[in-house]
LUMKOLLO-416701 format. One record per residue (C-alpha): residue number from 0; chain; x, z, y. Coordinates in steps of 0.1 Angstrom, whole numbers, plus 5000, padded with zeros to 4 digits. Each point is the difference from the previous one (the first is absolute). Layout:
% residues N
DRENNU     i   ch      X      Z      Y
DRENNU   NUM    A      X      Z      Y
...
This chain:
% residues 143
DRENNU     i   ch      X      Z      Y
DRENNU     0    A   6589   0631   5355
DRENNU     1    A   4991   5030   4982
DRENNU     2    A   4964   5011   4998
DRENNU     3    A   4990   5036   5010
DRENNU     4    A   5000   5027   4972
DRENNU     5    A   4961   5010   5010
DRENNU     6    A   4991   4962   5003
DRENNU     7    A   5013   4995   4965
DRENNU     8    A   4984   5029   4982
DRENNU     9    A   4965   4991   5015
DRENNU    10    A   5005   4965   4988
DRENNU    11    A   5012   5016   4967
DRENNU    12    A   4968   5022   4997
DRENNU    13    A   4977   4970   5007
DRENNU    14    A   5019   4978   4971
DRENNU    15    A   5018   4979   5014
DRENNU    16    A   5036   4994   4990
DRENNU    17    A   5029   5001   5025
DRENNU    18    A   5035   4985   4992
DRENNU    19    A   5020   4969   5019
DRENNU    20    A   4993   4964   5001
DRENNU    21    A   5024   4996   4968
DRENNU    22    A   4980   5028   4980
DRENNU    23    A   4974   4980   5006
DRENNU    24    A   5009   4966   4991
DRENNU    25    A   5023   5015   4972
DRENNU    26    A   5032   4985   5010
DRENNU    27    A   5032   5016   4988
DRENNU    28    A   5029   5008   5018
DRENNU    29    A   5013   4969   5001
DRENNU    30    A   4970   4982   5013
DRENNU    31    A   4991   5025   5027
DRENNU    32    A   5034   5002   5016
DRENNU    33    A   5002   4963   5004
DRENNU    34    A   4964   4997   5016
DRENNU    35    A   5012   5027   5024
DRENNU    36    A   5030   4978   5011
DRENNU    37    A   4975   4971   5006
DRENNU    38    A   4979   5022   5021
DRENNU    39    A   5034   5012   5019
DRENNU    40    A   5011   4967   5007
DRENNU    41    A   4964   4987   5008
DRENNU    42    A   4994   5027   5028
DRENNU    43    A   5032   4997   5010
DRENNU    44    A   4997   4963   5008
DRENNU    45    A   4969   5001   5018
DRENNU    46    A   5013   5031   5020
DRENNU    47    A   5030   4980   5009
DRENNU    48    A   4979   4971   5007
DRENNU    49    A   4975   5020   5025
DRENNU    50    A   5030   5017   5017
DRENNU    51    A   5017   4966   5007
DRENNU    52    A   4965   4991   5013
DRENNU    53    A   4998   4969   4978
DRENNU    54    A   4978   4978   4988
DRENNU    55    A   4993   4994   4959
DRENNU    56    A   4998   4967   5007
DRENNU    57    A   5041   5003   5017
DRENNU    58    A   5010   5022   4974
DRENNU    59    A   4992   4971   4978
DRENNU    60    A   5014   4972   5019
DRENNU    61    A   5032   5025   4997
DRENNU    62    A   4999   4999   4967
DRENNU    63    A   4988   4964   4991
DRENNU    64    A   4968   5013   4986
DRENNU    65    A   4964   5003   5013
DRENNU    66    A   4979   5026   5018
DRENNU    67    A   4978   5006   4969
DRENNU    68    A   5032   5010   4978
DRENNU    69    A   5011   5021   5030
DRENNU    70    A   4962   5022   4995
DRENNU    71    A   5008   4997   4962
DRENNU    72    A   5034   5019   5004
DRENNU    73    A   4988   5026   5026
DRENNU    74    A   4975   5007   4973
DRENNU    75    A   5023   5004   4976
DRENNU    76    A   4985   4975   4980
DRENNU    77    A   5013   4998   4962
DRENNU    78    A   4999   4960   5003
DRENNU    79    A   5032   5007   5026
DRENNU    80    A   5032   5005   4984
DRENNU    81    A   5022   5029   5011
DRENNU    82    A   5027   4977   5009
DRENNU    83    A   4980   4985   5027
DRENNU    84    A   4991   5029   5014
DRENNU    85    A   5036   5013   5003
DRENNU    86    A   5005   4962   5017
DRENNU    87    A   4976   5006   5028
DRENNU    88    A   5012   5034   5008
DRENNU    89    A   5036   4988   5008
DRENNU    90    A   4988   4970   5018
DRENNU    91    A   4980   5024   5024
DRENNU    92    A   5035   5022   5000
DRENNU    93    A   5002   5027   4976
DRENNU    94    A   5032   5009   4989
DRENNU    95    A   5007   5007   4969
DRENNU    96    A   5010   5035   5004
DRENNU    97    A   4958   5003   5018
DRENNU    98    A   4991   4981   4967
DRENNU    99    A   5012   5028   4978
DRENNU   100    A   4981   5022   5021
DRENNU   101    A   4972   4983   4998
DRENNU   102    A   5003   4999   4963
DRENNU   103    A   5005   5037   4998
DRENNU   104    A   5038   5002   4989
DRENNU   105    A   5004   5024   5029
DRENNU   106    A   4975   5025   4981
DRENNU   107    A   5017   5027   4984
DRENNU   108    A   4977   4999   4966
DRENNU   109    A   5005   4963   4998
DRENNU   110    A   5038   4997   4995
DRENNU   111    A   5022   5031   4992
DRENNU   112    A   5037   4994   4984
DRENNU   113    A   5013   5030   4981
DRENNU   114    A   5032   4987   4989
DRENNU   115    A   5018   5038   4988
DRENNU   116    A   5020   4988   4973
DRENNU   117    A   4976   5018   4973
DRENNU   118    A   4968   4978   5014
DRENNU   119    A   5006   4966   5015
DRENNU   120    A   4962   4992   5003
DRENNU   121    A   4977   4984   5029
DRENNU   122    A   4970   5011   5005
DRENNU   123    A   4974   4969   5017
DRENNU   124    A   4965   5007   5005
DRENNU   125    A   5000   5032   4984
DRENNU   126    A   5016   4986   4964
DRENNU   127    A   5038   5010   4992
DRENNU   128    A   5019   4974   4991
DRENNU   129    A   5034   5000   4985
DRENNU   130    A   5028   4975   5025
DRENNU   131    A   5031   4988   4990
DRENNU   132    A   5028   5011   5023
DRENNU   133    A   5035   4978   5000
DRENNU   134    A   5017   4970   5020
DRENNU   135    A   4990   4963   4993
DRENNU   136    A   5019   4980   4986
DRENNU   137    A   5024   4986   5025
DRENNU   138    A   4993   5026   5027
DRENNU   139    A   5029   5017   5014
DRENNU   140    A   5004   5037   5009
DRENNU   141    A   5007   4987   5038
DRENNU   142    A   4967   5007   5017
């Protein structure tokens, strides 16, 4: 959510200091992108959850886990591992191709592949990155 350009200036003018959660933490790139995909799959799980009209409580009993770890992962608590969370979502159905949603790899500026033969980069979250392109080993051209 972006905050209104008047909005901003008048907070400006009374001395206070705008910027995102990450400016104000001071976490780098690396750190804010992977508490944004905690927060993705945390919403995601409790919007799944609500639209199922489910309880904590079964999502837990789903999962082998308790209620309380359930309110842990809808709030994206750091003490629940990103594995779990990715767990819970396809037990309550998400398909992976709604997971990459979900984690944003359907957003243009996440993941963009310019492979022209003078730049074979990737750009993820905004950094290019260079990618290797060829066949594994053992892979045939049959596809």
């Amino acid at each position: 959510m972006r905050m209104e350009q008047t909005k901003r200036k008048r907070l400006e003018a009374a001395g206070w200091q705008v910027g995102s959660a990450a400016d104000f933490l001071g976490l780098n790139y690396e750190e804010a992108a992977y508490v944004e995909l905690r927060v993705r799959l945390s919403e995601a799980l409790k919007a799944r959850r609500l639209a199922s009209e489910l309880s904590q409580k079964a999502v837990a009993t789903a999962l082998s886990s308790s209620q309380s770890r359930v309110a842990k992962m809808e709030a994206a608590d750091p003490s629940v591992s990103l594995d779990l969370l990715i767990r819970a979502l396809i037990a309550l159905g998400v398909s992976l191709a709604e997971l990459g949603r979900i984690m944003g790899f359907d957003e243009p500026e996440f993941v963009t592949i310019n492979d022209s033969a003078a730049a074979q980069t990737t750009t993820v979250l905004g950094q290019s990155l260079p990618i290797q392109v060829g066949r594994r080993e053992g892979a045939s051209n049959a596809g």
